[in-house]
N, C-alpha and C positions, 0 to 999 in steps of 0.2 A: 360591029367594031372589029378591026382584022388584030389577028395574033400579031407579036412582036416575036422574033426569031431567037434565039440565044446565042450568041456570038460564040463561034467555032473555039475559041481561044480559052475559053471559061468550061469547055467541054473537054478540052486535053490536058488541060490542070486538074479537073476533075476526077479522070480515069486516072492517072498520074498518081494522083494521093488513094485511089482506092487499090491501086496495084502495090504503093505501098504498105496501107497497113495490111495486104493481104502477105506480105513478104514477113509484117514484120509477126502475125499470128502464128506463121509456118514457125519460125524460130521460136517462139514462146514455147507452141505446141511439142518443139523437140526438147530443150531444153527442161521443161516438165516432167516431160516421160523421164528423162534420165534420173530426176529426183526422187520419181515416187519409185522407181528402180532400184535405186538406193534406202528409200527408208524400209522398205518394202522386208530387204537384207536383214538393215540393221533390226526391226522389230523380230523377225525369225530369228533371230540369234536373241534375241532380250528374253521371246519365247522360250526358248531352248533354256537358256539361264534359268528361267522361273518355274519350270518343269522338274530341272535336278534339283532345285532347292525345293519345292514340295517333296520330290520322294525325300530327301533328308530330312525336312518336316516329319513326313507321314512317319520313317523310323523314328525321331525322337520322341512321336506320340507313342508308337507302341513300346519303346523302351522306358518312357516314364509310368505307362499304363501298369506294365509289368511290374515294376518299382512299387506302385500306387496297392494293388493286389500285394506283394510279396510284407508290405509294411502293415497291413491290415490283416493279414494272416498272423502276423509276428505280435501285433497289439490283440487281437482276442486271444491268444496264447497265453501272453502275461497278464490278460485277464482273467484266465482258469486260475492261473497259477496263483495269483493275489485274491482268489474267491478261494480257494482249497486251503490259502498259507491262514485266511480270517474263522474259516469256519474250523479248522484244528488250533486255533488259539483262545476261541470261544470253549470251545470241549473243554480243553484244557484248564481255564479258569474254572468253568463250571466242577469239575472234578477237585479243584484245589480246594475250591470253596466247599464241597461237600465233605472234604476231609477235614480243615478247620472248623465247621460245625461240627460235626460229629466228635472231636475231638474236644471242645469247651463244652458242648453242650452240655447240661444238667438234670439228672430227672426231673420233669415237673415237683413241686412240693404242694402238696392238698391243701389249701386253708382251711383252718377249722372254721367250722359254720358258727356264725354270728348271731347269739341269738335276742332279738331284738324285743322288748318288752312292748307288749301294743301299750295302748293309748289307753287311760281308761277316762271315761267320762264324769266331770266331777260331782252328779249327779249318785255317780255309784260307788265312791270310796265309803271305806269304813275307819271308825278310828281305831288306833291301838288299842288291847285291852282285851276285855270282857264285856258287854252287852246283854247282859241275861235280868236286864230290866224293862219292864216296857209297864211304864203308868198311864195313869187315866184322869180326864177331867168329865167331867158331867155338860151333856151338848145344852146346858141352859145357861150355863158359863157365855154363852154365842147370845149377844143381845143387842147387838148392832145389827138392823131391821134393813140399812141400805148395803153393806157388806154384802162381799159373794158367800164369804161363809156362812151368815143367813138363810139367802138364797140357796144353797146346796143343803141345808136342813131341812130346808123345805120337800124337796125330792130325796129323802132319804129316809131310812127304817131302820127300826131296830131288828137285827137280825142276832145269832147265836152267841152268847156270854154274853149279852146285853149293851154288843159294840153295836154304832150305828155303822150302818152301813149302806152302800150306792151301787143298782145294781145297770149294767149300760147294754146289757144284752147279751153279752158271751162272758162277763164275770163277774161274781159278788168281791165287793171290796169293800174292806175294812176302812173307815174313816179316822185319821189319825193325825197330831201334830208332829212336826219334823222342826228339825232346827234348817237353821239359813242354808247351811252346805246342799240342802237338797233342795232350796229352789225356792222362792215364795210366788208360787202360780198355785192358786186353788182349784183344784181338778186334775192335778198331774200325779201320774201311777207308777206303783212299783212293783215289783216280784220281788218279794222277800223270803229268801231262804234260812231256815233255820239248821243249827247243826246238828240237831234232832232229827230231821226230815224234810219236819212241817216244810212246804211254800205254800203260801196266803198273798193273795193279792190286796195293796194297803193304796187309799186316793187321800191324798194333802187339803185335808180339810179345816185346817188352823196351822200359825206359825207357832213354835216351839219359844219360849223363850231362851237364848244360846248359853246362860247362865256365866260361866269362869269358862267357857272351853273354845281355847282361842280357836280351834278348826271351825268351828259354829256346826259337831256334829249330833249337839244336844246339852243337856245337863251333865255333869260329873253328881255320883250321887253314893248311895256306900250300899253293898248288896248285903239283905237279911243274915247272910253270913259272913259278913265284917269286910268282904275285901272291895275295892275301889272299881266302880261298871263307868259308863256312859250311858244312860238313857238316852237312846238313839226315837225309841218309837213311843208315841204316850195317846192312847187310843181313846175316840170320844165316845163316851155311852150314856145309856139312860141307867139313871141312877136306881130309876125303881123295878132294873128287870136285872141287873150287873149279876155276876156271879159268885158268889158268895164269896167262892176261893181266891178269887183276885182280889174282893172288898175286903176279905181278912189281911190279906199277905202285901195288899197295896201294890200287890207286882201282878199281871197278866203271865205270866209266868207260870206261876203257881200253878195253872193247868197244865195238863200233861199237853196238850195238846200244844201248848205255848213252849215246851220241854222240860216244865217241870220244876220246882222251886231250886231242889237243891242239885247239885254239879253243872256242870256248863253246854245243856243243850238247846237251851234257851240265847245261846249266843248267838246273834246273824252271821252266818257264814258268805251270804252274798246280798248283797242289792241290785237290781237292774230296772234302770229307767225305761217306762212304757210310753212316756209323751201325756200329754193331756186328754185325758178322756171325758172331760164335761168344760160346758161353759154355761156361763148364767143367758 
């Protein structure tokens, strides 16, 4: 197939327009430079501007810095001062205050000691009076066969003045009536002191009838020499071993060992409850 030509005409229109825009790049190309010529200026100098206001920065840092120290030196300062002005107002009080004590103060004043009466058990009181009687019933008077007091007759001897007596292994004890005050348990024990001496150990082996004696600490009864006792103790014996001096005189008493008929050592001086030492 043969080429077709390009008509001469379309070739110098062509060159035409590229020598144009080749004119009009030269002018751009100038035109530029002069620009960036110019901002090139104007930024060195904006430089320059923002150089002296850092160094006026940097001084107002280090004069506020200076500032910042000088005001922190001057506040722990009046911090001594407000720690030294609290602790001489402390002192201070503390000493007014030791003066005002010392000044009201009082000697102490001793209490007198309180003396407190114990307890007594009401197994161990005694009644007003005189006590320098102590009767007797015969243990056959005991005839109630299901009774503990039975039962404890059974285990029991006649032992010295012809009292019966229970013996449980560390004491002999006298078997005796008592009124209600001391208890109505059959088998329960006492240390009876006399104010003679005598202590004898005495086990509840019958109740006492409590007669006119509103405490219920026995009979009210009149002693051989006329004056008003309490029969607190009335001991049970065999009748056919008793001792004479009691069967005369109707009082256990009457033996010295009991303190004796006449004056007052046959009084109980003390009672003290031992607990129950036998059971059926």
């Amino acid at each position: 197939m043969e080429k077709r030509k390009m008509p001469l005409e379309i070739i110098i229109i062509a060159l035409g327009a590229i020598a144009a825009l080749l004119a009009a790049i030269a002018i751009r190309l100038s035109y530029d430079n002069s620009d960036w010529a110019t901002l090139a200026e104007e930024l060195q100098k904006e430089n320059d501007a923002l150089r002296e206001d850092t160094g006026e920065l940097c001084k107002e840092k280090l004069s506020l810095t200076a500032s910042i120290d000088d005001l922190e030196s001057e506040n722990e300062h009046l911090k001594n001062q407000l720690d030294d002005a609290l602790t001489a107002y402390e002192n201070s009080e503390k000493e007014r205050l030791r003066a005002i004590t010392a000044a009201t103060t009082q000697p102490p004043v001793e209490d007198e000691p309180i003396e407190i009466e114990p307890e007594v058990n009401p197994k161990e009181r005694l009644p007003e009076g005189h006590t320098n009687v102590i009767s007797g019933m015969p243990y056959t008077t005991i005839t109630n066969k299901r009774s503990e007091q039975w039962a404890l007759q059974l285990q029991a001897f006649t032992g010295k003045y012809g009292i019966r007596c229970y013996f449980d292994g560390d004491h002999i004890y006298f078997l005796a009536a008592m009124g209600s005050a001391y208890g109505r348990t059959i088998g329960d024990t006492f240390r009876v002191t006399l104010k003679c001496g005598t202590v004898m150990y005495v086990m509840l082996g019958e109740f006492k009838d409590d007669g006119t004696d509103p405490n219920f600490f026995g009979h009210p009864t009149k002693h051989s020499d006329g004056y008003d006792v309490t029969c607190v103790l009335e001991f049970i014996y065999d009748a056919e071993h008793i001792n004479s001096k009691a069967l005369q005189a109707g009082n256990f008493c009457n033996i010295e060992y009991f303190g004796g008929l006449h004056g007052y050592g046959g009084d109980i001086a003390k009672i003290e409850y031992l607990g129950r030492k036998w059971e059926p």
